[in-house]
C-alpha positions in Angstrom: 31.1 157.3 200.2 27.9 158.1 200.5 26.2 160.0 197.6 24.0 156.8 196.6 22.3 157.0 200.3 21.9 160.6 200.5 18.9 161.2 197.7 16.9 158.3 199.2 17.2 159.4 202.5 16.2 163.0 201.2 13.4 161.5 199.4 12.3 159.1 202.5 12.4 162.5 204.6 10.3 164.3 202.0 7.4 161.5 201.5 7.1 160.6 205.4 7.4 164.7 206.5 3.9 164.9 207.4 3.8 161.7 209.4 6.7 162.3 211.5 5.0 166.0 212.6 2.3 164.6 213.9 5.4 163.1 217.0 6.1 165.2 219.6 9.8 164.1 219.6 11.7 161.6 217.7 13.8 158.9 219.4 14.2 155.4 219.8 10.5 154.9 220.8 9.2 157.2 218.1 11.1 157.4 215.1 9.9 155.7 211.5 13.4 155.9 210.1 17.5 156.0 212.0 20.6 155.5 210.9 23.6 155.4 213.1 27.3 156.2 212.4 30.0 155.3 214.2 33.1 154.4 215.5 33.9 151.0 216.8 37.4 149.7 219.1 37.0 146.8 218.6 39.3 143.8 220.0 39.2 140.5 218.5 40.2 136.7 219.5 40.5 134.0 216.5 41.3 130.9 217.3 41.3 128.5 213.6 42.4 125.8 212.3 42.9 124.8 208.4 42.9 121.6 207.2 44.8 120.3 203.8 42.1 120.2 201.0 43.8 117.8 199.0 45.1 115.0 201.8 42.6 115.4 204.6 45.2 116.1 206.7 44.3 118.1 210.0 46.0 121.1 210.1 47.4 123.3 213.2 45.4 125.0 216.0 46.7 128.2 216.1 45.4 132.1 217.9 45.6 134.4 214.9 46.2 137.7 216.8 49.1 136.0 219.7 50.9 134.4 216.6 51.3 137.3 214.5 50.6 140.3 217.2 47.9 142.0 216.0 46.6 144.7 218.5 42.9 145.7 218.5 41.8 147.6 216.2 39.5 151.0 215.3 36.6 150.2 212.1 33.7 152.1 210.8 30.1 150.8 211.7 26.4 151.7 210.0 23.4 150.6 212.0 20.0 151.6 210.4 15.9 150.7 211.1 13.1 151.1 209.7 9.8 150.9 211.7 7.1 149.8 208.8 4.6 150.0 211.9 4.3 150.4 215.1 5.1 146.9 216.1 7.3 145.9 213.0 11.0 146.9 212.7 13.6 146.0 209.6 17.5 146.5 210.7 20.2 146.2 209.1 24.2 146.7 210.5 27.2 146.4 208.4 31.0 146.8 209.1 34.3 145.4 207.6 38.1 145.3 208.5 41.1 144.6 206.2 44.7 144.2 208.2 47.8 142.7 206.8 50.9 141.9 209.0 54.2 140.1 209.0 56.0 138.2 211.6 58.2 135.5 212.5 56.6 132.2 213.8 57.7 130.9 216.6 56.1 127.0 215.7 55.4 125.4 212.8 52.1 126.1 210.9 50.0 123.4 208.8 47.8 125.7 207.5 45.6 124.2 204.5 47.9 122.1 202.1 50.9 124.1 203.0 53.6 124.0 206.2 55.0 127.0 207.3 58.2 126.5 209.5 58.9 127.5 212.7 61.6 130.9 212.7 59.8 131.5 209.0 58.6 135.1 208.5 55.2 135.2 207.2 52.8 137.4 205.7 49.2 137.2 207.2 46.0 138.6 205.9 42.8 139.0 207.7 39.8 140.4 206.3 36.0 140.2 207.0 32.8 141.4 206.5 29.8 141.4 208.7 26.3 141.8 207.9 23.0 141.5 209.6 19.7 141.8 208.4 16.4 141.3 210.7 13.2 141.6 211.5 11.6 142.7 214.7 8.3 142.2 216.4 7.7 144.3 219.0 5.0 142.3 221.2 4.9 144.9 224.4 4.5 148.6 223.5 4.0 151.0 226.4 5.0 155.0 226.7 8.8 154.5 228.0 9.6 151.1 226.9 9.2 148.3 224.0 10.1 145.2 224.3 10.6 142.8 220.9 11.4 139.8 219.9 13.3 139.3 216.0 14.7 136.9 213.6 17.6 137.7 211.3 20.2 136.4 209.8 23.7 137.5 210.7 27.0 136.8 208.0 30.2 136.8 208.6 32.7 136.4 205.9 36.2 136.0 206.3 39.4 135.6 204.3 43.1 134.2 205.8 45.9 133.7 203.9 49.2 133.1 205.5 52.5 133.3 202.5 56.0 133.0 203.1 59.3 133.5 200.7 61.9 131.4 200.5 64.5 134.0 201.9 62.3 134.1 204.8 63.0 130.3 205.6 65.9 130.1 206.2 66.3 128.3 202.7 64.5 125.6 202.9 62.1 125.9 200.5 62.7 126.5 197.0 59.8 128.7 196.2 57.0 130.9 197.9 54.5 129.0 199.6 51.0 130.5 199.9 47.8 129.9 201.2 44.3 131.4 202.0 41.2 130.2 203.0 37.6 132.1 202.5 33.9 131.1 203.6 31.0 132.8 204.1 29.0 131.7 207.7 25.2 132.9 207.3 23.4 131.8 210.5 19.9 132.8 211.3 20.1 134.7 214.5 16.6 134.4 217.5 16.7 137.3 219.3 15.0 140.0 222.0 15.3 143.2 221.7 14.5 146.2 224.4 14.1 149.7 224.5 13.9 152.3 227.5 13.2 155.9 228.0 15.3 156.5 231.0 14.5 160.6 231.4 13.3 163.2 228.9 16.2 162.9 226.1 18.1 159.8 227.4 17.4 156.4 226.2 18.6 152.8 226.8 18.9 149.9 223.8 19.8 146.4 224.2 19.5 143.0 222.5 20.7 139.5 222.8 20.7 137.0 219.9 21.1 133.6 219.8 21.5 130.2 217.4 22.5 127.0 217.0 23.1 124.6 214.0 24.3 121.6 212.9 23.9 119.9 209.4 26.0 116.9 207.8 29.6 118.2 207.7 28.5 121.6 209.0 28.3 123.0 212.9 28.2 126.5 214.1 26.6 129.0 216.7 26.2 132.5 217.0 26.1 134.8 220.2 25.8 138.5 219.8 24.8 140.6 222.8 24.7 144.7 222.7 24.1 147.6 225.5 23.9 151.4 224.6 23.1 154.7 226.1 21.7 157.5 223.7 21.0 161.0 224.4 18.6 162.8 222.2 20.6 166.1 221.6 18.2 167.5 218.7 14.7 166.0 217.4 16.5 164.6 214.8 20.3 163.6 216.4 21.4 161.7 218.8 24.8 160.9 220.2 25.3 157.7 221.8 28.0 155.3 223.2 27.4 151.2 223.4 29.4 148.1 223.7 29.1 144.6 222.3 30.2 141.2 222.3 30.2 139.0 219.9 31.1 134.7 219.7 30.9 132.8 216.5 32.2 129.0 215.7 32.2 127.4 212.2 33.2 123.2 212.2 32.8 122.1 208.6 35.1 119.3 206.8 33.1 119.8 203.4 33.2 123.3 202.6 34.4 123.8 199.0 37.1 127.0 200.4 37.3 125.8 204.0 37.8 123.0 206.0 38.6 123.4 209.9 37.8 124.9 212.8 37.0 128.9 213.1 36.6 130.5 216.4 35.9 133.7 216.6 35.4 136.8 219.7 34.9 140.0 218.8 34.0 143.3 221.7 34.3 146.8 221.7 33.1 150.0 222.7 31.3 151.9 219.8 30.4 156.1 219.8 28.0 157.0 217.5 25.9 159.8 215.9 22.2 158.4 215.7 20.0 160.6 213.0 16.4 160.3 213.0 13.8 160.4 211.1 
C-alpha cells in the first residue's frame, strides 16, 4: 500500500540527514518531517435527509445508523507534517470507510425521488472520505511548548444509496427501486493548534478548528476538536493514543447530486505509531 511513499520518504530522510543531527531529540517540538499511523474506533451519528431531484419534494428525516443498526466501527488513519520552518507547518490527514448493510425499515423512507415502504428490506451503503489539508503558523515558540494558529481546508465526501427488491416489499412494487446520493463538502477550517512537552519523552497535542458558511442555496459548518498524548519511545518513534470529535452540517437545495439536509458526528479513540524525522 505503500511502495509509492516509501522512496520519497527515503529520499526526504537522506537530503535533510544533516539537518536533523544537528537536534538533540526529535519530537513534536523538533522534528522537520512525521507521519503517523494508526488505528481509529470510531462511532458515528448521521442524521440526513434527501430530497426528490425531480419534484422538489422534501424527503424523510431519518438517523442512518438507528435505522439500519450500524455499530461503530474500526478504520485506518494517516496524519503527516511537514515543518518548512520553524514557525511554518503543512499537515495533511486522510481516512476512509466503506460499510454496506441490510435491514428491514420500520417507517417509510422518501429518500430522493424514490419511497421505500415501511416492513421493506433495504440495502444501504455508506461510504466517505475525509481529507484535510492546512497550514500552520506557529506565533509563540518557547523550549516546552508552541502554540499556532492555521487555516485549512477540511473535505468530506460521502456517498448513500438506499435499494430495495421487489420480493423484499411485500409485492408492492413491480421492480427494484434504487437510490444514492453523493456530494463533496470542502469547507475552509480556522483553527489553533498547541503543543506541550510534558516530561523528557512525553508530549501533549491538541487543536480546535472552526467555520461557518452560508452562500445562495448552500449552508454548512465544521467543528473538529483533537487531544493526544505521545511518548517518544526512540528518536525517531513514537507511540501515542488521542481522541477526537468531529460535527459537520451541509443545507443545500441546488446541489447537482444532493439536495437535503446532512448531519453528521463522528468521535473515537485513535492509537498510533508517530515516526519522525
Amino acid at each position: 500500500m505503500f511502495r509509492g511513499f516509501r522512496w520519497p520518504a527515503l529520499a526526504a530522510v537522506w537530503l535533510c540527514g544533516p539537518v536533523f543531527a544537528q537536534d538533540e531529540d526529535l519530537g513534536p517540538l523538533n522534528d522537520r518531517f512525521s507521519v503517523s499511523l494508526g488505528t481509529f474506533f470510531m462511532g458515528s451519528d448521521t442524521n440526513v435527509r434527501a430530497d426528490a431531484f425531480e419534484s422538489g419534494r422534501s424527503g424523510t428525516p431519518f438517523n442512518f445508523e438507528d435505522t439500519f443498526g450500524l455499530d461503530d466501527e474500526t478504520v485506518f488513519r494517516i496524519d503527516a507534517t511537514w515543518r518548512s520552518g520553524r514557525r511554518h507547518i503543512l499537515r495533511a490527514m486522510y481516512f476512509n470507510s466503506d460499510r454496506s448493510i441490510s435491514n428491514v425499515i420500520d417507517e417509510q423512507i422518501a429518500f430522493g425521488d424514490a419511497t421505500f415502504s415501511a416492513a421493506a428490506e433495504v440495502r444501504a451503503d455508506f461510504r466517505f472520505d475525509i481529507t484535510e489539508l492546512a497550514y500552520e503558523y506557529v506565533f509563540m515558540d518557547r523550549d516546552r511548548y508552541q502554540l499556532g494558529a492555521s487555516f485549512g481546508i477540511h473535505n468530506a465526501g460521502f456517498r448513500i444509496g438506499l435499494s430495495s427488491d421487489p420480493t423484499s416489499q411485500g409485492g408492492t412494487a413491480a421492480s427494484s427501486i434504487s437510490e444514492s446520493i453523493h456530494t463533496n463538502a470542502p469547507l475552509p477550517v480556522l483553527g489553533l493548534r498547541g503543543r506541550w512537552r510534558l516530561a523528557e519523552d512525553f508530549y501533549a497535542i491538541a487543536h480546535a478548528q472552526y467555520f461557518r458558511l452560508a452562500f445562495d442555496a448552500y449552508e454548512g459548518d465544521i467543528q473538529d476538536y483533537e487531544a493526544a498524548l505521545v511518548w517518544q519511545a526512540t528518536r525517531h518513534v513514537g507511540v501515542g493514543a488521542a481522541y477526537n470529535l468531529f460535527r459537520t452540517q451541509v443545507e443545500t437545495d441546488d446541489f447537482d447530486n444532493f439536495e437535503g439536509l446532512l448531519r453528521w458526528q463522528y468521535s473515537g479513540a485513535q492509537l498510533f505509531m508517530r515516526m519522525s524525522f
